[in-house]
C-alpha positions as CSV (number, residue, x, y, z in Angstrom):
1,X,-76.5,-13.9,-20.5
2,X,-79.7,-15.1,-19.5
3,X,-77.7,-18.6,-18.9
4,X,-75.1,-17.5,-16.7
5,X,-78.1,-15.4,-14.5
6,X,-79.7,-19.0,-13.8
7,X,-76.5,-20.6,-13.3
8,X,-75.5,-17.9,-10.6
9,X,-78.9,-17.6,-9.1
10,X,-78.8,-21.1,-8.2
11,X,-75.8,-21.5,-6.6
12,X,-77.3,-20.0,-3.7
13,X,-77.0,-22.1,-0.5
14,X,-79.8,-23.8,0.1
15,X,-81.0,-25.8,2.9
16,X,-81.5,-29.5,2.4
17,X,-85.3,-30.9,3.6
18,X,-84.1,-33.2,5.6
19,X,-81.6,-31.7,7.8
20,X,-84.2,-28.3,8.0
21,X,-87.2,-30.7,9.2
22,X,-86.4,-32.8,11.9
23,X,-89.7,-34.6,11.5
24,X,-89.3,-35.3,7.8
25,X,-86.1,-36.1,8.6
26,X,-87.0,-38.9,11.6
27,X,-90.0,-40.3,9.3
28,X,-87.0,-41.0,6.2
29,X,-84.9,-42.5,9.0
30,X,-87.8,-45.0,10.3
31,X,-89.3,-46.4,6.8
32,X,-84.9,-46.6,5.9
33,X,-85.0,-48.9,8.8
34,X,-88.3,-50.6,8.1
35,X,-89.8,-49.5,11.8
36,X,-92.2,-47.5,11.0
37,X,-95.4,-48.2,13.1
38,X,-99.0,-46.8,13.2
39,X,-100.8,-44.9,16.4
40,X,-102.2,-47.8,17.4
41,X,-98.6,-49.6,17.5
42,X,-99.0,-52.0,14.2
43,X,-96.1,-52.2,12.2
44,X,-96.7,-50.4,8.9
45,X,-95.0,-53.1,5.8
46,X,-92.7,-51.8,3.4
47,X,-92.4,-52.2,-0.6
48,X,-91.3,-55.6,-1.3
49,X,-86.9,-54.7,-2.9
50,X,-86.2,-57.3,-5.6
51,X,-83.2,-59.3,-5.3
């Protein structure tokens, strides 16, 4: 019983970060695109993606 509680509770609909934060959201989006840049305008480097 206790199993089937949990499985219902969390079928509730739930809001996903990124589309409930526009700024998280825009922050994801930049370092996706590698543009990510500091206040003062440098541009902030990325992880090294193996080949």
């Amino acid at each position: 019983m206790a199993q089937w509680k949990a499985q219902q509770a969390a079928k509730r609909p739930k809001t996903a970060k990124l589309v409930g934060d526009d700024r998280l959201r825009e922050y994801v989006q930049e370092r996706l695109d590698g543009s990510v840049r500091r206040p003062d305008g440098t541009i902030v480097a990325g992880s090294e993606t193996p080949v």
